[in-house]
N, C-alpha and C positions, 0 to 999 in steps of 0.2 A: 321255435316258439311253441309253448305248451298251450293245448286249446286253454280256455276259457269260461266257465259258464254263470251266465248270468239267469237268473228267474224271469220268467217271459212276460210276468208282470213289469218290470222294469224297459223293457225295451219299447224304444221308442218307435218305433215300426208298428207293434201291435198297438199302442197308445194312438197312434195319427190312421190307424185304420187300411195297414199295409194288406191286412188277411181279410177284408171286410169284401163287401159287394159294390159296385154300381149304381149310382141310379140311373145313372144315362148310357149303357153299354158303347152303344154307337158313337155319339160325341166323344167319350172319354178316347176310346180307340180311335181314332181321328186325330186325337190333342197328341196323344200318346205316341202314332206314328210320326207327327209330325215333330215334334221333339226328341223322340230316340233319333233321328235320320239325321237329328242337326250336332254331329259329336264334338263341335263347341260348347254350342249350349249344355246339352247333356253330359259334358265332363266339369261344365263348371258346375252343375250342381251334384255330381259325385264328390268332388272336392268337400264343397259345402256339408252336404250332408255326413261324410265322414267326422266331420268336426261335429256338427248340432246333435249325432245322436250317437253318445261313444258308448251306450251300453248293448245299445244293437251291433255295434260296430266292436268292438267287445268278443260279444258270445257269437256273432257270425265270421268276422275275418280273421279270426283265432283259428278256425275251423278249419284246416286244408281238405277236408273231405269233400267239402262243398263247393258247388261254381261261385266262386267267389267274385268273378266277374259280373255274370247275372245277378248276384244278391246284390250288389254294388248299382247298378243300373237298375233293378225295382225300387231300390229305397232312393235314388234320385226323382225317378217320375213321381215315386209317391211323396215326397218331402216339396217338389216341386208344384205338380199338380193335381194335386190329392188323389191321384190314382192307384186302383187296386194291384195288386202283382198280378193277377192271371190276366190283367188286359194289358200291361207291361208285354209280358210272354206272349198274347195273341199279335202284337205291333210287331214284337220280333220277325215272325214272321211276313210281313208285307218289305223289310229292310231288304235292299240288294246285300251282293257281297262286301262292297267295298265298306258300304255302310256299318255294316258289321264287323268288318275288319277296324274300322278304324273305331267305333265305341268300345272295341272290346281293346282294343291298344292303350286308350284313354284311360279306362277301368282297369288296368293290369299299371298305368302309371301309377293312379289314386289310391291303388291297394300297396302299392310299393311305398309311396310316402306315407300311408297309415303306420305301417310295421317298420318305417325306419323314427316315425314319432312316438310311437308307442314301447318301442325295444328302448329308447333317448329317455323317455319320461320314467321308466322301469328297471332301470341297469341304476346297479350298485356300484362303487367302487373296487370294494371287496365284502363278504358274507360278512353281513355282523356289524360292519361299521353305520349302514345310515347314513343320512345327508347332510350330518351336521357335520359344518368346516370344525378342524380342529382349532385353528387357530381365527382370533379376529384380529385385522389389522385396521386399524381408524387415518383416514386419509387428513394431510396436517399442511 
């Protein structure tokens, strides 16, 4: 997969206020621990937001350079409970291991079925041909 780049105006992460601040530090990081810790919760809304925000998802999990884990888990908290990424990143921190073993297990699934929907939705048959069947056939 060849990276991707999307205009950062398009992404949906900086539209919902992924790179923004707080206004409640303390509460949010509260929400935020308690929600990463739950890698149910927190993978169904990796899932999700894979889906609702495909230009962030796009120009970020195109990217192998990047934790793609981590990027996949900020735009869940933030999709979910409008949280910023640096207090995402501070939650991290208070998670045990296993915690984190297993979100980041969830996140390496959600990245896997992105790149196998998005390789499905992108893949040609051959160079040049397009999507259009050659033939129609009308059912009788």
């Amino acid at each position: 997969m060849k990276q991707k780049w999307v205009p950062y105006t398009e992404w949906e992460d900086y539209k919902f206020g992924m790179w923004g601040k707080s206004n409640d530090e303390d509460n949010d990081l509260k929400k935020a621990i308690d929600f990463t810790s739950d890698y149910l919760r927190y993978g169904h809304a990796m899932g999700k937001v894979s889906i609702a925000w495909p230009m962030t998802m796009i120009n970020s999990l195109s990217n192998k350079s990047i934790n793609r884990k981590a990027f996949l888990g900020h735009c869940a908290v933030c999709f979910e409970l409008g949280i910023p990424e640096y207090i995402t990143r501070k939650a991290w921190g208070f998670l045990t291991e296993q915690q984190r073993f297993d979100a980041d297990k969830i996140a390496s699934y959600h990245i896997k079925v992105w790149e196998y929907e998005y390789e499905r939705k992108n893949r040609k048959v051959h160079n040049g041909l397009g999507t259009q069947m050659l033939f129609e056939w009308t059912a009788r």
